[in-house]
N, CA, C and O atoms as a CHARMM CRD file, in Angstrom:
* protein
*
  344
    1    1 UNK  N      0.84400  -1.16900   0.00000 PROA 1      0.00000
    2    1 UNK  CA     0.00000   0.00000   0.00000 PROA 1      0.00000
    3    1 UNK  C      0.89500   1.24000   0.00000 PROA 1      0.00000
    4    1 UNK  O      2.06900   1.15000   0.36000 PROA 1      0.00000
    5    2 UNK  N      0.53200   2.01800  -0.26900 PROA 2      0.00000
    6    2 UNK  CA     1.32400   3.29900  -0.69400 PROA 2      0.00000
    7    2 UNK  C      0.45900   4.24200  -0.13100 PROA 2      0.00000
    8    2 UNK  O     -0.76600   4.22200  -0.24100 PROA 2      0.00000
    9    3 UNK  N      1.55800   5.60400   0.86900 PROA 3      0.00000
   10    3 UNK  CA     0.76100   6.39400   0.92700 PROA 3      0.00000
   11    3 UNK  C      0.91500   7.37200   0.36100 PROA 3      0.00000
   12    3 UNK  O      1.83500   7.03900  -0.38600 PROA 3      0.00000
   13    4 UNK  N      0.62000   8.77700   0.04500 PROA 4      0.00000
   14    4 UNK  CA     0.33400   9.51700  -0.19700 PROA 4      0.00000
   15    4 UNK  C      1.11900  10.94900   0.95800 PROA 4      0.00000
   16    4 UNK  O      0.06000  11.51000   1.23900 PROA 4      0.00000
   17    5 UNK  N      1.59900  11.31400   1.28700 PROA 5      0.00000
   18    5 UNK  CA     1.94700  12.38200   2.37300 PROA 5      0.00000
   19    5 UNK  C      1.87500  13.90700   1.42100 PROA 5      0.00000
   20    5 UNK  O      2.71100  14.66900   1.90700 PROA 5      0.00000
   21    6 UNK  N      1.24400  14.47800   0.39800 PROA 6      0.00000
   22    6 UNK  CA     0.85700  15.87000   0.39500 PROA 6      0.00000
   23    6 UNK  C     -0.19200  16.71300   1.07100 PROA 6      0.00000
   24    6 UNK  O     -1.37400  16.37300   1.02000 PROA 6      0.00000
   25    7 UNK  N     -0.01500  17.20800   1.35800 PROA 7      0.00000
   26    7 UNK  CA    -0.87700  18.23300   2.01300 PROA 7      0.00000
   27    7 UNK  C     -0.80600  19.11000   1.46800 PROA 7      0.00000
   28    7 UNK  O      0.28000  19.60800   1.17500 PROA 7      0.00000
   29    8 UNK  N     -2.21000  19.73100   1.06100 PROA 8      0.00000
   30    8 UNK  CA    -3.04400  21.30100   0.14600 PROA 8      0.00000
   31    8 UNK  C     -3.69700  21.58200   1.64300 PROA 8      0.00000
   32    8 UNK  O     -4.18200  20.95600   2.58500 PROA 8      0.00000
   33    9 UNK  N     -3.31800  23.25400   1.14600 PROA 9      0.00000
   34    9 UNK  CA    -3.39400  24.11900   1.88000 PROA 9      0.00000
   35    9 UNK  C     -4.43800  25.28000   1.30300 PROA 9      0.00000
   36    9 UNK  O     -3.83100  25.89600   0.42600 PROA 9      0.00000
   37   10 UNK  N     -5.62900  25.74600   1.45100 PROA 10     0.00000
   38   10 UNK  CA    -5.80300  26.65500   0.55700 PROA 10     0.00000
   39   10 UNK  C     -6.27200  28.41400   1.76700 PROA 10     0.00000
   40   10 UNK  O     -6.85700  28.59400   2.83500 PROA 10     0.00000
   41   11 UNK  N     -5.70400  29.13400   0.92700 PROA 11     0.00000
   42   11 UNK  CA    -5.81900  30.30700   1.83700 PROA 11     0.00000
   43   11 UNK  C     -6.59400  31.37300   1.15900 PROA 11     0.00000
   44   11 UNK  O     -6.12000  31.87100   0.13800 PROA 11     0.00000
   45   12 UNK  N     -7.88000  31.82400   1.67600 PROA 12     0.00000
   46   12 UNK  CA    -8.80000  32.45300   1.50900 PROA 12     0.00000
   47   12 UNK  C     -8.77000  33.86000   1.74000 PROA 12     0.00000
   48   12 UNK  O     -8.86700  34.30100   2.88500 PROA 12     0.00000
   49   13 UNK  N     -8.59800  34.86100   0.39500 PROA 13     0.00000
   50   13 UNK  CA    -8.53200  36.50800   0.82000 PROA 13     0.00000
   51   13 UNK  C     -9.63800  37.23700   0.51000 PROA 13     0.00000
   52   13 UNK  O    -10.48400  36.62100  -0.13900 PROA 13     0.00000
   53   14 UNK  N     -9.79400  37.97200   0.68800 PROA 14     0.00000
   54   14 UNK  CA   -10.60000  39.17900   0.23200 PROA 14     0.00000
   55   14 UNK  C    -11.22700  39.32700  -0.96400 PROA 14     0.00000
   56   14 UNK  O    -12.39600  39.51900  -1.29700 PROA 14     0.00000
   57   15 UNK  N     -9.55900  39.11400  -1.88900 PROA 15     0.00000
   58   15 UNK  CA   -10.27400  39.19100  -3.12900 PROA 15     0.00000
   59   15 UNK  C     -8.55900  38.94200  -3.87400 PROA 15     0.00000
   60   15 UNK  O     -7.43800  39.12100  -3.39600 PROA 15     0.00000
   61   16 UNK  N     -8.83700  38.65600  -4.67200 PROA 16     0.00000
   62   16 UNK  CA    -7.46600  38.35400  -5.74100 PROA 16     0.00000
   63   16 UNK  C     -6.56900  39.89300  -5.42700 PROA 16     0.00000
   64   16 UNK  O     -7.15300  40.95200  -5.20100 PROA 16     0.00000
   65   17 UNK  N     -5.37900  39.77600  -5.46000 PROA 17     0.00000
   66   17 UNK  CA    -4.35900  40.22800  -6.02300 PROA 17     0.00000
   67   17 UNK  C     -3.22300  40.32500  -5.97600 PROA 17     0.00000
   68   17 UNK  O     -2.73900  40.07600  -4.87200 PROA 17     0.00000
   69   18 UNK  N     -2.25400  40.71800  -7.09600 PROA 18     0.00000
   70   18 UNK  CA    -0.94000  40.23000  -7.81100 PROA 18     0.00000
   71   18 UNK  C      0.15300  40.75700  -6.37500 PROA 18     0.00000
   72   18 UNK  O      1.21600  40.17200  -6.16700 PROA 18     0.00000
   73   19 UNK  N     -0.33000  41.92400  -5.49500 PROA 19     0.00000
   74   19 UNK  CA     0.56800  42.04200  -4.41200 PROA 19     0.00000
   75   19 UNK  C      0.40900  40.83700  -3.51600 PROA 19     0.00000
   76   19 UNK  O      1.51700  40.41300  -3.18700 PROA 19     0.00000
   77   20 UNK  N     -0.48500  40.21500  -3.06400 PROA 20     0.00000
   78   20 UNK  CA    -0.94700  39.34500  -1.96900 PROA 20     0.00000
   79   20 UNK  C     -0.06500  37.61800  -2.54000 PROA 20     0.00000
   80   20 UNK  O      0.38200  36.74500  -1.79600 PROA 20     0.00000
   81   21 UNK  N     -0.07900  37.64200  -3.96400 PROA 21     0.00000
   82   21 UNK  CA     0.17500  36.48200  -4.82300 PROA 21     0.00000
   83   21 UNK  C      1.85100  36.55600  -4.81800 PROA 21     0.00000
   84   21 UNK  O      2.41000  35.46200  -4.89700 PROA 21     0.00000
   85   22 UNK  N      2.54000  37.52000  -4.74900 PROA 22     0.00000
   86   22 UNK  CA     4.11600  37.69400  -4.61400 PROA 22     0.00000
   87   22 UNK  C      4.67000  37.77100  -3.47100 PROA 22     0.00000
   88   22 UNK  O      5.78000  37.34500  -3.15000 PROA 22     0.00000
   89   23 UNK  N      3.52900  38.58200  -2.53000 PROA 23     0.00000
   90   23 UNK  CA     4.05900  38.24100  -1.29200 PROA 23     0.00000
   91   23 UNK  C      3.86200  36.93500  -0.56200 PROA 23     0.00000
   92   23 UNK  O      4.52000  36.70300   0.45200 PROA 23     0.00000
   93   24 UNK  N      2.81500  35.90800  -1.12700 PROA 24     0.00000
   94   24 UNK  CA     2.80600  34.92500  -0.67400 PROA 24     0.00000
   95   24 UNK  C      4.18800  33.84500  -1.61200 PROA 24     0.00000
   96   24 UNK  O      4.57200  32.71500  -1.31200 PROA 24     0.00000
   97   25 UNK  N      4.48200  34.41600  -2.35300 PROA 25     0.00000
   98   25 UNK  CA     5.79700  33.62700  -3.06000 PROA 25     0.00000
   99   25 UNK  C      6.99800  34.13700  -2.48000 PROA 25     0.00000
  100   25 UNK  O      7.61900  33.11500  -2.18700 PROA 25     0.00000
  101   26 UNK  N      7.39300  34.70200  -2.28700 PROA 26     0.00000
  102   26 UNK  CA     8.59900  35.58500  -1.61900 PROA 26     0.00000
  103   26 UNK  C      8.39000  34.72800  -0.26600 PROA 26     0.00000
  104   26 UNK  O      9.08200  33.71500  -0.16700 PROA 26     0.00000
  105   27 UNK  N      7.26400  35.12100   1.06400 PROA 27     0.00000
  106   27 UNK  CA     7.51700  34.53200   1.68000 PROA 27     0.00000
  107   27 UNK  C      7.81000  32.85600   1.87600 PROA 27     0.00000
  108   27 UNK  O      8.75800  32.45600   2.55200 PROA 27     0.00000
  109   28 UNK  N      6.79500  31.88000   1.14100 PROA 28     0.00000
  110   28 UNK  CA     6.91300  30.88900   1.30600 PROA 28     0.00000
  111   28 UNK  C      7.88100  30.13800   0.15700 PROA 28     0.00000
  112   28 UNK  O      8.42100  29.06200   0.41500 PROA 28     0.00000
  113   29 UNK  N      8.02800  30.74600  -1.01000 PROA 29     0.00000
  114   29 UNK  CA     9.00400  30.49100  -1.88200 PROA 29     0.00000
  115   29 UNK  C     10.39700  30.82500  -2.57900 PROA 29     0.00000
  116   29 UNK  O     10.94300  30.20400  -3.49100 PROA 29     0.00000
  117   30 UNK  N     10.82300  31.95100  -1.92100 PROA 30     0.00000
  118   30 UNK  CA    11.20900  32.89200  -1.88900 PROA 30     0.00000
  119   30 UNK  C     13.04600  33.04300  -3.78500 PROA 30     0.00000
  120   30 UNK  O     13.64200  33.81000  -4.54100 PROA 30     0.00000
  121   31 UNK  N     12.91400  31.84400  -3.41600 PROA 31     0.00000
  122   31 UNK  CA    13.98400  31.03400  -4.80400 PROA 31     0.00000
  123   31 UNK  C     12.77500  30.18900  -5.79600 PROA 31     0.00000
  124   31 UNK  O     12.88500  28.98900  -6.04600 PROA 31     0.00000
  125   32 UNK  N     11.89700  30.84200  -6.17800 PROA 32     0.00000
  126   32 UNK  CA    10.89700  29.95200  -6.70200 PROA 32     0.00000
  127   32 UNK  C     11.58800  29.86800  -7.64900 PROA 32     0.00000
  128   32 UNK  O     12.72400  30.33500  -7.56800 PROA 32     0.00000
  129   33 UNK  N     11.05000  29.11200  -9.13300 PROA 33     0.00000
  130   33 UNK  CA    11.27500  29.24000 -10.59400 PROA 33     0.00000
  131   33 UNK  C      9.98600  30.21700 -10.97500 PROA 33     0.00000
  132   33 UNK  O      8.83300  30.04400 -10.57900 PROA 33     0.00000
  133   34 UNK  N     10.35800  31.05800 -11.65700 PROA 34     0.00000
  134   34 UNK  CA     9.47100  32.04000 -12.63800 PROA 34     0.00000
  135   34 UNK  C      8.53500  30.96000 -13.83700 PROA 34     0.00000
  136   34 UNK  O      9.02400  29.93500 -14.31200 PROA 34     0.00000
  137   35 UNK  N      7.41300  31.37100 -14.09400 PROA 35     0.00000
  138   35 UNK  CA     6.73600  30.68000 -14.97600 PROA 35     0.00000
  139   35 UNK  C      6.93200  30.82000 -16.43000 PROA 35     0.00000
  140   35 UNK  O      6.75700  31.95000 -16.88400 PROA 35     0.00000
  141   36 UNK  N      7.18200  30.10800 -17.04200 PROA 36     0.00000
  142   36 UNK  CA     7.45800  30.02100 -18.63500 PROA 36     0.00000
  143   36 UNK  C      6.37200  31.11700 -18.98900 PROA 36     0.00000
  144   36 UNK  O      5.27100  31.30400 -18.47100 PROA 36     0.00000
  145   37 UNK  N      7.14500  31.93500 -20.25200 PROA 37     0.00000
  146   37 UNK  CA     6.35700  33.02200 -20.38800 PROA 37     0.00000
  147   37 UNK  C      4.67500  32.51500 -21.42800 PROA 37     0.00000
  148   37 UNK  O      3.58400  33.08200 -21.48100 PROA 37     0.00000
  149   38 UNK  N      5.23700  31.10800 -22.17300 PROA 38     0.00000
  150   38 UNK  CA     4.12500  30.29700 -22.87500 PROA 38     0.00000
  151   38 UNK  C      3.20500  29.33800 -22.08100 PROA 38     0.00000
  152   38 UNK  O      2.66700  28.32800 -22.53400 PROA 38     0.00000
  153   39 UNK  N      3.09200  29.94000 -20.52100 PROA 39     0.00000
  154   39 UNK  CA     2.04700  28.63400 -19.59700 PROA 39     0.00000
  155   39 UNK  C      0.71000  29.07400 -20.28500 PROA 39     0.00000
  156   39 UNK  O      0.31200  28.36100 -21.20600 PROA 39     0.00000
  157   40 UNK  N      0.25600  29.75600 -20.06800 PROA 40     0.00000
  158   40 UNK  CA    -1.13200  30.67800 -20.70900 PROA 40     0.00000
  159   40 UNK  C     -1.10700  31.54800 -21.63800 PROA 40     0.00000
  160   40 UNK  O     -0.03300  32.10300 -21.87000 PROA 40     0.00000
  161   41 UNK  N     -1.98700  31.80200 -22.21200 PROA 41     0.00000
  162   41 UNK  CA    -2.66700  32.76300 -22.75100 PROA 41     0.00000
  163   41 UNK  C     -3.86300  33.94600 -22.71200 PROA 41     0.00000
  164   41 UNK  O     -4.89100  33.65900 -22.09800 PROA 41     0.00000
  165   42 UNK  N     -3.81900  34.49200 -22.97500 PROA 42     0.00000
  166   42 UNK  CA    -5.09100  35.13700 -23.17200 PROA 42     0.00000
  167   42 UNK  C     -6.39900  34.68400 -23.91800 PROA 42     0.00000
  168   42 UNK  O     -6.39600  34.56900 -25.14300 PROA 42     0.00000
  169   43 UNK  N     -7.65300  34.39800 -23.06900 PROA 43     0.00000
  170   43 UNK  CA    -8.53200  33.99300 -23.92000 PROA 43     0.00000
  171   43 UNK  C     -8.74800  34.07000 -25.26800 PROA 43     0.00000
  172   43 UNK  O     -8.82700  33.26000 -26.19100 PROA 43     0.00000
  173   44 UNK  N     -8.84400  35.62300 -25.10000 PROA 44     0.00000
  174   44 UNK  CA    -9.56700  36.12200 -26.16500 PROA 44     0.00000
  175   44 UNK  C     -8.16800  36.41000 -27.60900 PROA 44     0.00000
  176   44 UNK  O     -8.36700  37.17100 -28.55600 PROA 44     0.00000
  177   45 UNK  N     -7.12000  35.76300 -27.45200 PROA 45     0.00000
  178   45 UNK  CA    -5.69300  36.17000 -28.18400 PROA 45     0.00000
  179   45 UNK  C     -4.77500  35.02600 -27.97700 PROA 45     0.00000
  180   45 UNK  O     -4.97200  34.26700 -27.02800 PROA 45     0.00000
  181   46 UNK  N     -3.73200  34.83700 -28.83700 PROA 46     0.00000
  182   46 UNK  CA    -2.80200  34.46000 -28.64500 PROA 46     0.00000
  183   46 UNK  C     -1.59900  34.85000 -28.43000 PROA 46     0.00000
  184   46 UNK  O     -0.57700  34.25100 -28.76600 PROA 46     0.00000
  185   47 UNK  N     -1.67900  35.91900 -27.83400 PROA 47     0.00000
  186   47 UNK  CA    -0.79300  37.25300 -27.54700 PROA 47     0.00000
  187   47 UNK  C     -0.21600  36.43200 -26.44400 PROA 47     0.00000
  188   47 UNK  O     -0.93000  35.84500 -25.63100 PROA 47     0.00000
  189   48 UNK  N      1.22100  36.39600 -26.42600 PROA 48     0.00000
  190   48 UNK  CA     1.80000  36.18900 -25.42700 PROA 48     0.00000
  191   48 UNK  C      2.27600  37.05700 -24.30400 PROA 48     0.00000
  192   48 UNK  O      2.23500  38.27900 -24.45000 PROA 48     0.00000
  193   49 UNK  N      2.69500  36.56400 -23.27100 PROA 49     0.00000
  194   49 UNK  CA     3.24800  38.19100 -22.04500 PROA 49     0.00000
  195   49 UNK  C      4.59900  38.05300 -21.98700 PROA 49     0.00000
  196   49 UNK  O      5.35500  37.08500 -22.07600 PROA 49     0.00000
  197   50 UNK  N      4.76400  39.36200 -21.80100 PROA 50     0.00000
  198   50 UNK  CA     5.95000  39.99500 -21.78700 PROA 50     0.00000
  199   50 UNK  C      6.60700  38.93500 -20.20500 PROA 50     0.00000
  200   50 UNK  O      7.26100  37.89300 -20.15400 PROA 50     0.00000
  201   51 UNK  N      6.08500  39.75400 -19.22400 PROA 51     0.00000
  202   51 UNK  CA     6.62200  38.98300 -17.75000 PROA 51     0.00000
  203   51 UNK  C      5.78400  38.32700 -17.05200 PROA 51     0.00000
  204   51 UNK  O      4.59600  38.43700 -17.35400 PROA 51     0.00000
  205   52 UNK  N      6.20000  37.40700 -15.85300 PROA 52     0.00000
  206   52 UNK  CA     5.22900  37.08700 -15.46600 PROA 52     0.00000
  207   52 UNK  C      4.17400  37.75100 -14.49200 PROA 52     0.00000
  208   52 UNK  O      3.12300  37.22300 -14.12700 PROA 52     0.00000
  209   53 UNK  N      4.68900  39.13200 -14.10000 PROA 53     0.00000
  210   53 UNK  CA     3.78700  40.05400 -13.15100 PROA 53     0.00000
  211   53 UNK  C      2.32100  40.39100 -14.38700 PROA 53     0.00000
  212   53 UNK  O      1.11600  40.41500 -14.13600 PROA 53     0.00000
  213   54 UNK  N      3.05200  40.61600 -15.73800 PROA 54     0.00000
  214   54 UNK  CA     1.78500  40.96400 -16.84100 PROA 54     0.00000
  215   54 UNK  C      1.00000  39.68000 -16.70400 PROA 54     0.00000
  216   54 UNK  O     -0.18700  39.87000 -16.44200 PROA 54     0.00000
  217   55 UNK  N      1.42800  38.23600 -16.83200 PROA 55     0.00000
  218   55 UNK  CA     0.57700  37.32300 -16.88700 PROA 55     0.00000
  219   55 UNK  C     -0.24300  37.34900 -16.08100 PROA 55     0.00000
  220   55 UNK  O     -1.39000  37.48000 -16.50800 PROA 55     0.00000
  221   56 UNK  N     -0.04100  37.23300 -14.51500 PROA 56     0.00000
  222   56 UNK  CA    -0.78600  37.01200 -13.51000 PROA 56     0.00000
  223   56 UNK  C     -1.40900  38.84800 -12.99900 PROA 56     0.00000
  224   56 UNK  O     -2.10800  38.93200 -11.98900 PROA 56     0.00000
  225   57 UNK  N     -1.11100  39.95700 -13.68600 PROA 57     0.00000
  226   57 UNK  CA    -1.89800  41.01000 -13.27200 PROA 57     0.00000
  227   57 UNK  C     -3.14600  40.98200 -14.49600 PROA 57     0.00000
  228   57 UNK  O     -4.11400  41.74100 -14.44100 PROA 57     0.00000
  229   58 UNK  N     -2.92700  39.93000 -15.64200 PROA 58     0.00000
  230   58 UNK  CA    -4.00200  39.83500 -15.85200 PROA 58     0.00000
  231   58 UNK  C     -5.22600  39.12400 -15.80900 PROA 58     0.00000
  232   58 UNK  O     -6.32700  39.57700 -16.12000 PROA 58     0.00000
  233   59 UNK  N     -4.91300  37.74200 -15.31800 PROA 59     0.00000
  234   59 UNK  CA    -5.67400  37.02800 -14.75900 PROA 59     0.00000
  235   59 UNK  C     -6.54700  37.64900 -13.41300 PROA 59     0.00000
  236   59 UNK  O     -7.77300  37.70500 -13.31000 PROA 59     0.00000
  237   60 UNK  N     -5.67100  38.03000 -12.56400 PROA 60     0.00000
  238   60 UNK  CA    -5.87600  39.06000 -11.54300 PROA 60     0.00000
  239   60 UNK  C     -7.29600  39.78300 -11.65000 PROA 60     0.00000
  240   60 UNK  O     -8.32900  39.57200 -11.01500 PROA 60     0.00000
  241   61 UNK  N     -6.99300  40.76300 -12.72200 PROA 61     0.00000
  242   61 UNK  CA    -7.81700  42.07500 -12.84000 PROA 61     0.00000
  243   61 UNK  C     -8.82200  41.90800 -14.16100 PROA 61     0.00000
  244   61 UNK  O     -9.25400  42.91700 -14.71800 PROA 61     0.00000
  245   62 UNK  N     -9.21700  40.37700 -14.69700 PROA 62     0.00000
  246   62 UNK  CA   -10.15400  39.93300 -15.77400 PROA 62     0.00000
  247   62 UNK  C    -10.84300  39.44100 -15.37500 PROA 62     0.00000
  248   62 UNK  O    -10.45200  38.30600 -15.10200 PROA 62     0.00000
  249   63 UNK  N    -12.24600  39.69200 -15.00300 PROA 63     0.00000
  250   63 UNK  CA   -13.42900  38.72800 -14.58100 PROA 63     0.00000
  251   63 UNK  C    -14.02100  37.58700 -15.35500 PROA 63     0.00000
  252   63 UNK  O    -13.95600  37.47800 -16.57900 PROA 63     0.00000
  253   64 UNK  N    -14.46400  36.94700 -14.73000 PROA 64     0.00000
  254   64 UNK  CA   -14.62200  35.55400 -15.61400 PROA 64     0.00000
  255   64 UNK  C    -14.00900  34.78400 -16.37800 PROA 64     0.00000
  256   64 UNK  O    -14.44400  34.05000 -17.26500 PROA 64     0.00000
  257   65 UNK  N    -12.56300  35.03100 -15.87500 PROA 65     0.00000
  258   65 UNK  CA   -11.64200  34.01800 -16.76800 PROA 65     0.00000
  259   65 UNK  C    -10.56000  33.37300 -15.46000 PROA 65     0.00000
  260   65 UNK  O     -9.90100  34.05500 -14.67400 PROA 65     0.00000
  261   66 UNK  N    -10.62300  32.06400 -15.52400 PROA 66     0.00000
  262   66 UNK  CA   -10.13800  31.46200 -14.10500 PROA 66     0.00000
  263   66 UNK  C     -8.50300  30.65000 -15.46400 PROA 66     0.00000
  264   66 UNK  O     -8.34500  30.36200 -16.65000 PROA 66     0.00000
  265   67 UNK  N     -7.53200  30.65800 -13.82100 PROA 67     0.00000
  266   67 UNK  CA    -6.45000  30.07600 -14.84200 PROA 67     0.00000
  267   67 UNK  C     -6.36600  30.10200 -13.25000 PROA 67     0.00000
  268   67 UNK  O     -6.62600  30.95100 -12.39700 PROA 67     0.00000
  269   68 UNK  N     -5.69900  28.27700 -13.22300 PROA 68     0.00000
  270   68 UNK  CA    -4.49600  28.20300 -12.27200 PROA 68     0.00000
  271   68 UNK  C     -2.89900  28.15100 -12.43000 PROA 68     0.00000
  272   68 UNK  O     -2.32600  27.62600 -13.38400 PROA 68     0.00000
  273   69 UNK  N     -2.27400  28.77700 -11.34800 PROA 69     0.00000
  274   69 UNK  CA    -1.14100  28.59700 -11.38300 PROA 69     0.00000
  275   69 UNK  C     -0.24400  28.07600 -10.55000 PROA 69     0.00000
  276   69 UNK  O     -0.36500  28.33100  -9.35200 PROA 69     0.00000
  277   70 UNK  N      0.54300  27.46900 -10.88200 PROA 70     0.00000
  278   70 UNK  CA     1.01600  26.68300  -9.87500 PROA 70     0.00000
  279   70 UNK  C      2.99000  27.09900  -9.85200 PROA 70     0.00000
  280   70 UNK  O      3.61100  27.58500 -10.79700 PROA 70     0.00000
  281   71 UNK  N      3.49000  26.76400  -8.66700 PROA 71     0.00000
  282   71 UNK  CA     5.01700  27.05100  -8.46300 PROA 71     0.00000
  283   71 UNK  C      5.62500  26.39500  -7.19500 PROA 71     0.00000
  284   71 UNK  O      5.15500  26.11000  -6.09400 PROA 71     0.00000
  285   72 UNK  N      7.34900  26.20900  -7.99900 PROA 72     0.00000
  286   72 UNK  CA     7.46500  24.84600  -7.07900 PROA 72     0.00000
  287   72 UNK  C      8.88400  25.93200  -6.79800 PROA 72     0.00000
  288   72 UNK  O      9.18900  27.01700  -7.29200 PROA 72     0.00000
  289   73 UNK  N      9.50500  25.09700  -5.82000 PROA 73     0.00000
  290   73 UNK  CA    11.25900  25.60500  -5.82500 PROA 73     0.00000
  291   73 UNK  C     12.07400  24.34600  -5.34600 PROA 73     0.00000
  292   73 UNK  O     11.92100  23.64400  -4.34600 PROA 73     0.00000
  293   74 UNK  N     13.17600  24.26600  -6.58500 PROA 74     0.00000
  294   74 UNK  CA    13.82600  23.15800  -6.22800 PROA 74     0.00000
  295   74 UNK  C     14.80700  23.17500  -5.25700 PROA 74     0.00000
  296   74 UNK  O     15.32400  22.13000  -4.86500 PROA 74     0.00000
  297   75 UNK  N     15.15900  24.42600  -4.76800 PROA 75     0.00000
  298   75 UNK  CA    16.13800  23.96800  -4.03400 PROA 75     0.00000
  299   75 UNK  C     15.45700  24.71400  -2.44200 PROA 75     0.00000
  300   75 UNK  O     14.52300  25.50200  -2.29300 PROA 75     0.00000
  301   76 UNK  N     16.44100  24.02900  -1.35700 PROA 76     0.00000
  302   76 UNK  CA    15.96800  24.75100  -0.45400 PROA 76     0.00000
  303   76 UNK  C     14.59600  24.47200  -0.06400 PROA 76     0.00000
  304   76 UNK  O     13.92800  25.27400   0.58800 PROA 76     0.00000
  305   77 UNK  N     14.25000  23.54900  -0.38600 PROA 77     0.00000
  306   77 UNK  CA    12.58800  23.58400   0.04600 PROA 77     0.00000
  307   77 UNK  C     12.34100  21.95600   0.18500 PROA 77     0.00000
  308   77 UNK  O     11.98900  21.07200  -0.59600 PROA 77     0.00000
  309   78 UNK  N     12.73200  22.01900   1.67800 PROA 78     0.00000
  310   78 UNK  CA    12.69600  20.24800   2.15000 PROA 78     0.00000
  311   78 UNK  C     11.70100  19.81100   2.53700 PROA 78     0.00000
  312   78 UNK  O     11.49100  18.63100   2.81600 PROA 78     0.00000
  313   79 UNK  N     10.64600  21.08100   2.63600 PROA 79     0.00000
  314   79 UNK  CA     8.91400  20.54600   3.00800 PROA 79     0.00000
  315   79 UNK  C      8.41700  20.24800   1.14700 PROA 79     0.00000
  316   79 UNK  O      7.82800  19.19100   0.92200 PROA 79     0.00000
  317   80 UNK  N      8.58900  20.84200   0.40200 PROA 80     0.00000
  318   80 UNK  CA     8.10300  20.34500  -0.65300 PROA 80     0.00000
  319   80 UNK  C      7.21600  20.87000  -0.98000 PROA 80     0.00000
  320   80 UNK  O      6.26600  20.30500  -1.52300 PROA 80     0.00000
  321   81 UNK  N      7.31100  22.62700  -0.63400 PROA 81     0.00000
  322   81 UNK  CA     5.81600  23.45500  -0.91700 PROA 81     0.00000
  323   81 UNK  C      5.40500  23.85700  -2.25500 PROA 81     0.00000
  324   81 UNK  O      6.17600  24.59600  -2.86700 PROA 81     0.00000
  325   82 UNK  N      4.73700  23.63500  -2.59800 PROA 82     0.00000
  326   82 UNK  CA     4.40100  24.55100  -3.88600 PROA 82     0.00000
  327   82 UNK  C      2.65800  25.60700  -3.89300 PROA 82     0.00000
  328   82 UNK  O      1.52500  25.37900  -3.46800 PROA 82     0.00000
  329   83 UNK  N      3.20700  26.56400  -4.49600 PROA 83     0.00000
  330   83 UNK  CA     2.07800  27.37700  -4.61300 PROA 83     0.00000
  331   83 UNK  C      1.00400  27.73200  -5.53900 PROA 83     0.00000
  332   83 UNK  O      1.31000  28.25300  -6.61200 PROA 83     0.00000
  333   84 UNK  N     -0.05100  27.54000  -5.28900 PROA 84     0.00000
  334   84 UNK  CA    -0.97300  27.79500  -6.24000 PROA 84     0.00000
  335   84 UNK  C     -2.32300  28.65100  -5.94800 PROA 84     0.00000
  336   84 UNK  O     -3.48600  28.29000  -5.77000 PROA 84     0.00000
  337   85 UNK  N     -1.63300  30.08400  -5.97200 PROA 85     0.00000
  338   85 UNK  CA    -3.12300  30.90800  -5.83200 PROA 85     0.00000
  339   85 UNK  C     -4.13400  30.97300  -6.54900 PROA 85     0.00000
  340   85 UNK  O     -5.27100  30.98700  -6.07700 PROA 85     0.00000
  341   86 UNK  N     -3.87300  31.02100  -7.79900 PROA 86     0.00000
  342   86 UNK  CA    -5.32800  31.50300  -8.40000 PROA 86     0.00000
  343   86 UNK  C     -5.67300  30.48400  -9.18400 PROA 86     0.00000
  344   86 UNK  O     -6.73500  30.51500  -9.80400 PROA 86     0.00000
């Protein structure tokens, strides 16, 4: 039998945003890896983003369009956290 040992965590704010989403990476990830600038897109385009603050300030600040994201850090991180706000 095999177990399983991850644990999800999910943390509930106010309301989305890109300050609350960096400061929760900085603190708990702080050596993360940055997200490939080709994870998403824009619905409505195939316009790619420049950085990843543009990616996730637009998910952020677009209603009705859900995208998760997720982030890991390889080093330094012996609990094995990864983050996924939105």
């Amino acid at each position: 039998m095999e177990f399983i040992r991850d644990i999800v965590c999910q943390v509930y704010f106010d309301g989305k945003s890109s300050e609350k989403i960096f400061n929760l990476l900085n603190l708990y990830l702080p050596k993360h890896e940055p997200l490939n600038l080709d994870y998403t897109y824009r619905p409505d385009s195939e316009k790619g983003f420049e950085s990843n603050k543009e990616m996730i300030d637009y998910f952020v600040d677009t209603d009705h369009v859900n995208q998760t994201f997720y982030w890991g850090q390889y080093v330094d991180n012996p609990d094995r956290i990864w983050l996924a706000p939105i």
